[in-house]
OpenMM code with the backbone's topology and positions (N, CA, C; nanometers):
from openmm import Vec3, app, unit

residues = "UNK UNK UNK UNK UNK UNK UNK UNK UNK UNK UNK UNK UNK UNK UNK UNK UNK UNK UNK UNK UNK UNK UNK UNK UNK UNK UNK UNK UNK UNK UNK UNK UNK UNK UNK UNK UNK UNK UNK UNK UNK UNK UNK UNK UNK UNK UNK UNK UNK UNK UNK UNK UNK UNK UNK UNK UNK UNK UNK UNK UNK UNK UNK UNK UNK UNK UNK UNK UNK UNK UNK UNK UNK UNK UNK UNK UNK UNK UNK UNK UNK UNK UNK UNK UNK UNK UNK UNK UNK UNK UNK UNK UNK UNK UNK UNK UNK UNK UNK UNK UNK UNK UNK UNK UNK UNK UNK UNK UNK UNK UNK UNK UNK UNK UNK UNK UNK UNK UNK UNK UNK UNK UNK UNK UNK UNK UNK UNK UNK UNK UNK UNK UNK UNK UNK UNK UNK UNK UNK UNK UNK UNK UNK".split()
positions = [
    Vec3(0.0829, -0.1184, 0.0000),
    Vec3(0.0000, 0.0000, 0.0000),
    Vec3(0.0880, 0.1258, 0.0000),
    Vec3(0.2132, 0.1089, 0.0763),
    Vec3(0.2810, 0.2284, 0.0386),
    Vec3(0.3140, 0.2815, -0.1002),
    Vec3(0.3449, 0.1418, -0.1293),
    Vec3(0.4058, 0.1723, -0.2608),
    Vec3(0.3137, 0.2306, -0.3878),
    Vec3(0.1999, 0.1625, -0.3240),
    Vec3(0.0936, 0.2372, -0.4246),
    Vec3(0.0947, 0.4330, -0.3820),
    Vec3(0.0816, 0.4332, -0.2620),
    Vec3(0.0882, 0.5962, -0.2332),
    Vec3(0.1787, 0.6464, -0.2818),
    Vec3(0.2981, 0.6353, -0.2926),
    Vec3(0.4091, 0.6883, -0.3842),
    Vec3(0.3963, 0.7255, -0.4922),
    Vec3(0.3449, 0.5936, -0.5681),
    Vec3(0.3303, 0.6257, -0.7037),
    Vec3(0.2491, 0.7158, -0.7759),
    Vec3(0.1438, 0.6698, -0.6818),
    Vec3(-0.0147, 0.7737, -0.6684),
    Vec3(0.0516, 0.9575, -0.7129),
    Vec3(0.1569, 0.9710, -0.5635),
    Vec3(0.2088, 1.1117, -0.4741),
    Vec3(0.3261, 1.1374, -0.6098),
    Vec3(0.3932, 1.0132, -0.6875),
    Vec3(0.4895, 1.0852, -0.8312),
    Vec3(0.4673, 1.1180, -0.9154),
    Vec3(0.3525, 1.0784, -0.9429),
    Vec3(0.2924, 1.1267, -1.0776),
    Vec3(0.1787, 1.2168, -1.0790),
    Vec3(0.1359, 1.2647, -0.9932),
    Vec3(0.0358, 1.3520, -0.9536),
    Vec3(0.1740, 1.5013, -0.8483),
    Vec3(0.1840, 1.5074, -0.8053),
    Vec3(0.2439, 1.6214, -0.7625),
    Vec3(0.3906, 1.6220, -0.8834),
    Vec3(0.4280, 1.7728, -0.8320),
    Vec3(0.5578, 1.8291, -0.9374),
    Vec3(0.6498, 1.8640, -0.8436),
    Vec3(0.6801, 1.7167, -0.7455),
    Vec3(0.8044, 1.7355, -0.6629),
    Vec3(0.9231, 1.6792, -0.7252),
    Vec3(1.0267, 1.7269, -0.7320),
    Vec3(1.1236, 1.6490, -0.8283),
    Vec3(1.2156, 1.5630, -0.7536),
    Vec3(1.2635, 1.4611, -0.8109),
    Vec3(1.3266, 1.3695, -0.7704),
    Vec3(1.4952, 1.3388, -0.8248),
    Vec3(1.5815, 1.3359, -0.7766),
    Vec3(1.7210, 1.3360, -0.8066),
    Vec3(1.7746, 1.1801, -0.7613),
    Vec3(1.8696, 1.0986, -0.8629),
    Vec3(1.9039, 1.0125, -0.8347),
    Vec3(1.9869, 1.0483, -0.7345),
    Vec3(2.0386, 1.1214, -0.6981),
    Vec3(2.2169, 1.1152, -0.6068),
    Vec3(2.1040, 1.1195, -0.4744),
    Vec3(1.9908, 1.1432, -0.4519),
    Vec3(1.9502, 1.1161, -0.3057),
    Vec3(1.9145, 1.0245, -0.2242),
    Vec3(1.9831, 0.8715, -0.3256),
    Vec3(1.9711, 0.7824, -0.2292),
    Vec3(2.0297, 0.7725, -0.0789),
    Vec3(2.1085, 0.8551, -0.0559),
    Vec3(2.2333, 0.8649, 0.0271),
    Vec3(2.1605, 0.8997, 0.1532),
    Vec3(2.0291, 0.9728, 0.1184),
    Vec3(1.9277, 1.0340, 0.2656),
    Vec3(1.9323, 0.8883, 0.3294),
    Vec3(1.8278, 0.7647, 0.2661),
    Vec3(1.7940, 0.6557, 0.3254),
    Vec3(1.9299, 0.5744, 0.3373),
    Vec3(2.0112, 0.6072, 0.3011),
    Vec3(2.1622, 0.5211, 0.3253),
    Vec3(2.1992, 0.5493, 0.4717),
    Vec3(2.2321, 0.6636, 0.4901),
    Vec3(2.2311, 0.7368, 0.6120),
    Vec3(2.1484, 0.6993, 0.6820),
    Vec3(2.0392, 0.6974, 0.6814),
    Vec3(1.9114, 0.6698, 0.7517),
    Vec3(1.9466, 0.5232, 0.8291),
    Vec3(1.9604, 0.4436, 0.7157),
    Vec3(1.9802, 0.2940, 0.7550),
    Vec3(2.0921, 0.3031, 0.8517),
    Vec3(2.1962, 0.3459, 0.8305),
    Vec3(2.3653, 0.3576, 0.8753),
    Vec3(2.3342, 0.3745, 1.0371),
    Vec3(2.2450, 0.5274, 1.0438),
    Vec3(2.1960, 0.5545, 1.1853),
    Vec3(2.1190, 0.4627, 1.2607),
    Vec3(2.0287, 0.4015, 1.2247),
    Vec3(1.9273, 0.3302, 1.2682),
    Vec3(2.0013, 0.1605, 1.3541),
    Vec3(2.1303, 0.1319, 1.2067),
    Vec3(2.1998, 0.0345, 1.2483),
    Vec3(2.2825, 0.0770, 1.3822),
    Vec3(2.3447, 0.1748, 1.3971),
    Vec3(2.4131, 0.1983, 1.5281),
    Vec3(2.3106, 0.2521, 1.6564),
    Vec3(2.2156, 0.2621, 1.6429),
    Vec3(2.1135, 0.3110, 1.7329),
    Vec3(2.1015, 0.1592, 1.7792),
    Vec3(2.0311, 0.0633, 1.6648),
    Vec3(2.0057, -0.1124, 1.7332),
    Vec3(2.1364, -0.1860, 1.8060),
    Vec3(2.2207, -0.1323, 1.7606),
    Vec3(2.3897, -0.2270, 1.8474),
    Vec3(2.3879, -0.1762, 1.9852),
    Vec3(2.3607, -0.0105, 1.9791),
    Vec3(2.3766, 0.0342, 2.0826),
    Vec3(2.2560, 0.0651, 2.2071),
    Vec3(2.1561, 0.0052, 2.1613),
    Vec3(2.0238, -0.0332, 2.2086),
    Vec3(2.0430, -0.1578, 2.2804),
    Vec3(2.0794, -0.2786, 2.2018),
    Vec3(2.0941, -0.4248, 2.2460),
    Vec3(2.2340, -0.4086, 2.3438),
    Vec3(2.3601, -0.3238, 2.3185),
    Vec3(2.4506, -0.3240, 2.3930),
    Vec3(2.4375, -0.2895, 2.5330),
    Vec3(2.3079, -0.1816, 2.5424),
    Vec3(2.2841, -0.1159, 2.6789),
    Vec3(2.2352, -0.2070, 2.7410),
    Vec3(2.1178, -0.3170, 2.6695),
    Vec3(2.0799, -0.3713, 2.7711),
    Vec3(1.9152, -0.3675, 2.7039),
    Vec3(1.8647, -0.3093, 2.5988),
    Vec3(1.7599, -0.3134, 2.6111),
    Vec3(1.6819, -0.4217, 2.5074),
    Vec3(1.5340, -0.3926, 2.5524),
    Vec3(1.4580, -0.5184, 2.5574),
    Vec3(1.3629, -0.4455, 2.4206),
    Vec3(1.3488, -0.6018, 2.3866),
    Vec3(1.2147, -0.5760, 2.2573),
    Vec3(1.0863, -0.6086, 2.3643),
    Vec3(0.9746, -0.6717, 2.2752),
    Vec3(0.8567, -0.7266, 2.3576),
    Vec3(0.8714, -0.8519, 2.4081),
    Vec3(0.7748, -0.8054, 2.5629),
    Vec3(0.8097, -0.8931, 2.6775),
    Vec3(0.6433, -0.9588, 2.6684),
    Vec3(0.6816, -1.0839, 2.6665),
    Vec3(0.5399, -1.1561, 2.6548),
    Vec3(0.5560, -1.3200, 2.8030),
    Vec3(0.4361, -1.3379, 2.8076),
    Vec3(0.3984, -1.4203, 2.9484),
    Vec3(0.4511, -1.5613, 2.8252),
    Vec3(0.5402, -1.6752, 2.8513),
    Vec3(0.5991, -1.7252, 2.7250),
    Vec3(0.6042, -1.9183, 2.8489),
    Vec3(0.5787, -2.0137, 2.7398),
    Vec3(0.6183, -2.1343, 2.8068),
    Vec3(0.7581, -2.1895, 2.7644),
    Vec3(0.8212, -2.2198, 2.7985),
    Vec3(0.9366, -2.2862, 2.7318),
    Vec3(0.8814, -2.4336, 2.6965),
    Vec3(0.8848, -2.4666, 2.5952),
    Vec3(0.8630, -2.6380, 2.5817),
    Vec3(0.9329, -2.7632, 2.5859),
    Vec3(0.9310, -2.8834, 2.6507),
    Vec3(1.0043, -2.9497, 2.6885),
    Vec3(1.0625, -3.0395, 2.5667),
    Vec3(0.9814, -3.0219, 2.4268),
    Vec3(0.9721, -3.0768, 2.3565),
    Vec3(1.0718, -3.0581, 2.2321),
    Vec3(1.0865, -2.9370, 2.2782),
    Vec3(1.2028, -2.8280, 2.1533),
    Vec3(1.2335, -2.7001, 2.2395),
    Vec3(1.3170, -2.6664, 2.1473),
    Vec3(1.3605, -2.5111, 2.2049),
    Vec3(1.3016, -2.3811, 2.1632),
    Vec3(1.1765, -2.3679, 2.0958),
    Vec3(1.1072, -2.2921, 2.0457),
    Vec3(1.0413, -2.2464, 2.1889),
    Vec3(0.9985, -2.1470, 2.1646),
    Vec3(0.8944, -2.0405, 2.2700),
    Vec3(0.7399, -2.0578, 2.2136),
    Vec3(0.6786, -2.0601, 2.3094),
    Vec3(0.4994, -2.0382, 2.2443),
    Vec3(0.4564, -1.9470, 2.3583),
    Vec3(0.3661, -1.9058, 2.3236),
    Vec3(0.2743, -1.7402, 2.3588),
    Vec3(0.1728, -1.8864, 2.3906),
    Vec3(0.1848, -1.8296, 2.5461),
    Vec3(0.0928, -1.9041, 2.6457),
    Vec3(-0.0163, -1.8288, 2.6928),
    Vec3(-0.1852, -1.8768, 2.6722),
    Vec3(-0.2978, -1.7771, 2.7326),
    Vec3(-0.3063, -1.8332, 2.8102),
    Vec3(-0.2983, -1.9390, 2.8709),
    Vec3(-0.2934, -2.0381, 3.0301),
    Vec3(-0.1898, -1.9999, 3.0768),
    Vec3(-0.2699, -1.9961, 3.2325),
    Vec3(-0.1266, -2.0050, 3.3462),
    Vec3(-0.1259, -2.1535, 3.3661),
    Vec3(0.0425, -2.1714, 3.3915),
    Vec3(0.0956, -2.3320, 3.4249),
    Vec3(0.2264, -2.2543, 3.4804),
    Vec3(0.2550, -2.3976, 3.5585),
    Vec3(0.4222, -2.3455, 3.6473),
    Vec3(0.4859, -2.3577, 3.5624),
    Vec3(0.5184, -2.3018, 3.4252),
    Vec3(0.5950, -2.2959, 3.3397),
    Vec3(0.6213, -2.1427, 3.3211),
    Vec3(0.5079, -2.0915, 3.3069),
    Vec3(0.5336, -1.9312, 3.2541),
    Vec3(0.5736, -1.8867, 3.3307),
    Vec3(0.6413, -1.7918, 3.2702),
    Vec3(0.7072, -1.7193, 3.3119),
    Vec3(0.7495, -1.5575, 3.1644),
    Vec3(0.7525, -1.4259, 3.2791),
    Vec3(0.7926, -1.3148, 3.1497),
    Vec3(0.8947, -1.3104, 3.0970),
    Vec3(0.9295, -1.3485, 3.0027),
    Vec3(1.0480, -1.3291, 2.8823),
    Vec3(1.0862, -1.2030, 2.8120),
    Vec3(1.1608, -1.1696, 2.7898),
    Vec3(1.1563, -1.0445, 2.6874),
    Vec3(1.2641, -1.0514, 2.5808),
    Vec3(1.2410, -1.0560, 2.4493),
    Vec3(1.3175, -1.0224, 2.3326),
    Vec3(1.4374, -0.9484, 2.3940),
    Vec3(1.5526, -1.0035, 2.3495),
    Vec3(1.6764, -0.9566, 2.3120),
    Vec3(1.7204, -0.8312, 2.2141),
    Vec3(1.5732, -0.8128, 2.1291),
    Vec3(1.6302, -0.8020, 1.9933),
    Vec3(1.5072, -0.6908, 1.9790),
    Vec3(1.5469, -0.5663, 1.8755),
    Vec3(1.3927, -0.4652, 1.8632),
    Vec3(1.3039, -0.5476, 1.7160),
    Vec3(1.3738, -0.6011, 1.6676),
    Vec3(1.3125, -0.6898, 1.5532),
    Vec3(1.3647, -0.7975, 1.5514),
    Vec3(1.3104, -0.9448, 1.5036),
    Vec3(1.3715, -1.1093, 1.5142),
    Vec3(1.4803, -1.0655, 1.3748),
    Vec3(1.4791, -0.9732, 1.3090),
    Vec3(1.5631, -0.9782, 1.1937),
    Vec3(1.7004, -0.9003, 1.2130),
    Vec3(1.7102, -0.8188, 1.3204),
    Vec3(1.8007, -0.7494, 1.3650),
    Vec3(1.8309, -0.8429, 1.5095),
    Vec3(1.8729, -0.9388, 1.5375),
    Vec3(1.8636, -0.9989, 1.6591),
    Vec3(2.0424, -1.0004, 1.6806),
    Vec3(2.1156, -0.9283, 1.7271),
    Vec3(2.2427, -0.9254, 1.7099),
    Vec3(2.3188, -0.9796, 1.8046),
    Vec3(2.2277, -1.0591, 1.9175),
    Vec3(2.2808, -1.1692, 1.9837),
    Vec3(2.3029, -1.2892, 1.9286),
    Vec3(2.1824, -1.3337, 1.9131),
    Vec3(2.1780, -1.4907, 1.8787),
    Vec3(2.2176, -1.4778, 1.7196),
    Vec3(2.1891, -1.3905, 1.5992),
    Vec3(2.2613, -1.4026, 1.4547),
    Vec3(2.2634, -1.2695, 1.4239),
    Vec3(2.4295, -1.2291, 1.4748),
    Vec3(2.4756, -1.1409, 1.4405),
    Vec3(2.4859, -1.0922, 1.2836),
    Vec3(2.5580, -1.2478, 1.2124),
    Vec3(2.5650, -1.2294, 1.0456),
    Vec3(2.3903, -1.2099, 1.0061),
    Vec3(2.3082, -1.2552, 1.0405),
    Vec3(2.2194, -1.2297, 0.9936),
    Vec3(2.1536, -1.0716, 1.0075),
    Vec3(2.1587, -0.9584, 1.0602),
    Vec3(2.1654, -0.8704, 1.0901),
    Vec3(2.2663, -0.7748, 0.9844),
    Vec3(2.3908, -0.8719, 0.9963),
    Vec3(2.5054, -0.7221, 0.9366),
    Vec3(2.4298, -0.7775, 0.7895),
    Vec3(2.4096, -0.9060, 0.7137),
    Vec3(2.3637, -0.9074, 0.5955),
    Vec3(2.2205, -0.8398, 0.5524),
    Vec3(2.1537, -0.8510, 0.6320),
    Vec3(2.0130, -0.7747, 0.6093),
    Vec3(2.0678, -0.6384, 0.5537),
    Vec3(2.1536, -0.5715, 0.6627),
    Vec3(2.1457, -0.4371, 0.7012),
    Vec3(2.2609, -0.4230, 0.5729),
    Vec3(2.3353, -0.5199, 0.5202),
    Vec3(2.4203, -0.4855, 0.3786),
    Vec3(2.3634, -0.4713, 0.3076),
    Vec3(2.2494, -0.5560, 0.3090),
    Vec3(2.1702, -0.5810, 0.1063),
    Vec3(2.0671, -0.4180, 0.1384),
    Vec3(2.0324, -0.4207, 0.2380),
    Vec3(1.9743, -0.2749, 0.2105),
    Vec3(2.0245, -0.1391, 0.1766),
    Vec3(2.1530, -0.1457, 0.2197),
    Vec3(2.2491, -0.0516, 0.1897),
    Vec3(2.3110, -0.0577, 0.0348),
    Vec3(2.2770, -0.2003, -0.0439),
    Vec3(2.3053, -0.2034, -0.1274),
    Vec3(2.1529, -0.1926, -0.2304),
    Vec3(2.0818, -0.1820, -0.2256),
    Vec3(1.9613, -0.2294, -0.2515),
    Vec3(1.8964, -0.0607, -0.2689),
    Vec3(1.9148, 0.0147, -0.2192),
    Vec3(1.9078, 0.1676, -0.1667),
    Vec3(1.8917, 0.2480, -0.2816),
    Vec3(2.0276, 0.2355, -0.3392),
    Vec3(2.0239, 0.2923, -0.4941),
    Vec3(1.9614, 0.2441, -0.5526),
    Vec3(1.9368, 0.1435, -0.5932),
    Vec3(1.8387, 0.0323, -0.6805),
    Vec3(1.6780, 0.0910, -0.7138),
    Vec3(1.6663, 0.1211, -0.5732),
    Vec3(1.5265, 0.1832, -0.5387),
    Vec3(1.4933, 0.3151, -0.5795),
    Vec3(1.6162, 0.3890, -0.5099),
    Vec3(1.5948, 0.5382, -0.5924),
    Vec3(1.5933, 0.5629, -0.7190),
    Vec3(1.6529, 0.4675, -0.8029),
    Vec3(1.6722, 0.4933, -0.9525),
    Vec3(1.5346, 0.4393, -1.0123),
    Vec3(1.4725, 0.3447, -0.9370),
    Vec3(1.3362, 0.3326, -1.0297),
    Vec3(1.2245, 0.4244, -1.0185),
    Vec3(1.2304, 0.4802, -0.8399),
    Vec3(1.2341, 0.6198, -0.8330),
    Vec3(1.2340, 0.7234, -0.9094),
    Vec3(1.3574, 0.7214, -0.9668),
    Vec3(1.3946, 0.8167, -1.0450),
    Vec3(1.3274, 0.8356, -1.1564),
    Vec3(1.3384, 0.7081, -1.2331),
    Vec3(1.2949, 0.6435, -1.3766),
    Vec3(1.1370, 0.7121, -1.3600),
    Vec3(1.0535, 0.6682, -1.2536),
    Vec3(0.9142, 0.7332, -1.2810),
    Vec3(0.8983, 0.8805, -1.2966),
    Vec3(0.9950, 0.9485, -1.2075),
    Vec3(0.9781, 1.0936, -1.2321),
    Vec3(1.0308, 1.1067, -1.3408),
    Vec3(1.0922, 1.0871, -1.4199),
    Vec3(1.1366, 1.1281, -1.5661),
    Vec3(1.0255, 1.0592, -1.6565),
    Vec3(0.9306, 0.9561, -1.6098),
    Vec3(0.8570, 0.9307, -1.7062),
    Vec3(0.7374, 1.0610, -1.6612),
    Vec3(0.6930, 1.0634, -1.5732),
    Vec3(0.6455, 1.1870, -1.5115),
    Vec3(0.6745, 1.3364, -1.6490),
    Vec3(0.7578, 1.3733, -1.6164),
    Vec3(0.8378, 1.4893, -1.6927),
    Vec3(0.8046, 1.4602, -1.8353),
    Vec3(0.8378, 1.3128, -1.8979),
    Vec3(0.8458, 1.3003, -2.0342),
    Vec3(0.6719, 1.3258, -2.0839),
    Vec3(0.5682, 1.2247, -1.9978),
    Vec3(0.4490, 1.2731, -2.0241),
    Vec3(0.4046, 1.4183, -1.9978),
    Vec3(0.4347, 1.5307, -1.9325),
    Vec3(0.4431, 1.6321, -1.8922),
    Vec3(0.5162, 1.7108, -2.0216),
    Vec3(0.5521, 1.6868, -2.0545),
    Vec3(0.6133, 1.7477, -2.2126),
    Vec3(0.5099, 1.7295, -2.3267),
    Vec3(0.5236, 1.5958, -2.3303),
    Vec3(0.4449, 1.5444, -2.4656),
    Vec3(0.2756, 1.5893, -2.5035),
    Vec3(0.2125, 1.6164, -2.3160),
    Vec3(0.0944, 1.6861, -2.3030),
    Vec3(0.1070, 1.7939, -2.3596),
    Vec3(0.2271, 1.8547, -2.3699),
    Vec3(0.2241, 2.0294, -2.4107),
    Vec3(0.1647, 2.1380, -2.2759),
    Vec3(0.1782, 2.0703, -2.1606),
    Vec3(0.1130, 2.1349, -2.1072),
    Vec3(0.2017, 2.2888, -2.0562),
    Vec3(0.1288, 2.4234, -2.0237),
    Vec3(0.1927, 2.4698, -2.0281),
    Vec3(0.1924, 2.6138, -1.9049),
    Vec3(0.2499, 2.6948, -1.8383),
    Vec3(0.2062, 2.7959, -1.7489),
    Vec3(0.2419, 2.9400, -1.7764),
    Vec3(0.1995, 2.9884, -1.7322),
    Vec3(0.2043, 3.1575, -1.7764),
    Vec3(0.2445, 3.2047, -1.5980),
    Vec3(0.3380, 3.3080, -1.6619),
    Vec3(0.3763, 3.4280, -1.5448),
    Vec3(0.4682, 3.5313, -1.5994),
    Vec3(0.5204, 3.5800, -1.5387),
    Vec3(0.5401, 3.7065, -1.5495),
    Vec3(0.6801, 3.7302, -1.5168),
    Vec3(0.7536, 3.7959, -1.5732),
    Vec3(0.9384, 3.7874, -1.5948),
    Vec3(0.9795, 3.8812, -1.5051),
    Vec3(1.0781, 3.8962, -1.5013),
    Vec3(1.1440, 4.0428, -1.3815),
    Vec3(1.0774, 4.1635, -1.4727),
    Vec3(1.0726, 4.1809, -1.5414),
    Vec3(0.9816, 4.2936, -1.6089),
    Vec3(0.8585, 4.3809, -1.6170),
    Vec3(0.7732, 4.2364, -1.5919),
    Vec3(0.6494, 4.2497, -1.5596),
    Vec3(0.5703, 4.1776, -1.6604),
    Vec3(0.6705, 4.1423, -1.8002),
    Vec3(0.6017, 4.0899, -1.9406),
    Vec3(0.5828, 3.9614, -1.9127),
    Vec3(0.4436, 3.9292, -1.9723),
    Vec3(0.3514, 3.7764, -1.9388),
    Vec3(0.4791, 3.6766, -2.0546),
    Vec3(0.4922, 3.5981, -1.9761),
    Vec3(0.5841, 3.4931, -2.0335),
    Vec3(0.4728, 3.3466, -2.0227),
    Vec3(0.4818, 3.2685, -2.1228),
    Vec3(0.4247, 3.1495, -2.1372),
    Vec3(0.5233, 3.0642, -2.1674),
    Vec3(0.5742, 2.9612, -2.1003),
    Vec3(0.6569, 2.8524, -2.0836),
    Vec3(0.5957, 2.7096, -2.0662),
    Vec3(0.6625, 2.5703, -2.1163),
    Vec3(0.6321, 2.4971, -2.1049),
    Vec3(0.6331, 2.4382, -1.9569),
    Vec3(0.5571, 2.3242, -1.8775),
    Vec3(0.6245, 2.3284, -1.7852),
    Vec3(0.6941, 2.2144, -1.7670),
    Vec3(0.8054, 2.2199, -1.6828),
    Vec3(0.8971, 2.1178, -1.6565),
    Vec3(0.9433, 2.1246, -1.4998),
    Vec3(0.9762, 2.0161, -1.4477),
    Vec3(1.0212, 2.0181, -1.3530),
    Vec3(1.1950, 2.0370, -1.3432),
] * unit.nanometer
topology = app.Topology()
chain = topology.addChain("A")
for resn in residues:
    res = topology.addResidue(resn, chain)
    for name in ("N", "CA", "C"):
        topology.addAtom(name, app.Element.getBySymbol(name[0]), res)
């Protein structure tokens, strides 16, 4: 659904879009990754749920009965995909392919706002204003 709003929000508004700004959400990610190391390093907790341990395996189940088993547990981890205790590599790889993956995104990004622009031409569509002069100027418009 986001992705539909985007597309909806690129081709309907005349905000322009630049490939070199993948680097915002690069950053973004970069921060977010040292915020979770240093989140899990302090000590802190994801969600804490009333949990049985099973005798049967080492998996956890979300218990609605009380039994002398439960007991409150709490995540290690702010997401099971960022869990940088128990799979560290799994974490630094997530957090690589997105960093690599980043540009990828902005450029198709990109690609729509230039298809944007190209239909925006081909319409002829066009705006009127007025120059440092005061003389009515009619220009095509472009982003």
């Amino acid at each position: 659904l986001n992705t539909v709003s985007f597309l909806i929000d690129i081709f309907v508004t005349a905000r322009p879009v630049h490939i070199h700004h993948f680097y915002f959400a690069t950053i973004f990610g970069l921060y977010y990754m040292v915020f979770s190391i240093v989140y899990w390093q302090a000590g802190g907790t994801g969600r804490c749920a009333v949990r049985c341990w099973s005798t049967h395996n080492s998996t956890t189940t979300l218990s609605s009965t009380t039994s002398s088993c439960d007991q409150v547990v709490c995540d290690q981890f702010i997401y099971p995909i960022l869990d940088w205790e128990s799979h560290p590599w799994q974490a630094v790889l997530i957090l690589g392919l997105g960093l690599l993956v980043m540009p990828i995104i902005q450029a198709a990004w990109w690609g729509c706002y230039k298809l944007r622009t190209w239909v925006s031409r081909r319409r002829g569509r066009r705006t009127k204003g007025q120059g440092r002069r005061g003389e009515n100027i009619v220009s095509y418009y472009e982003h």
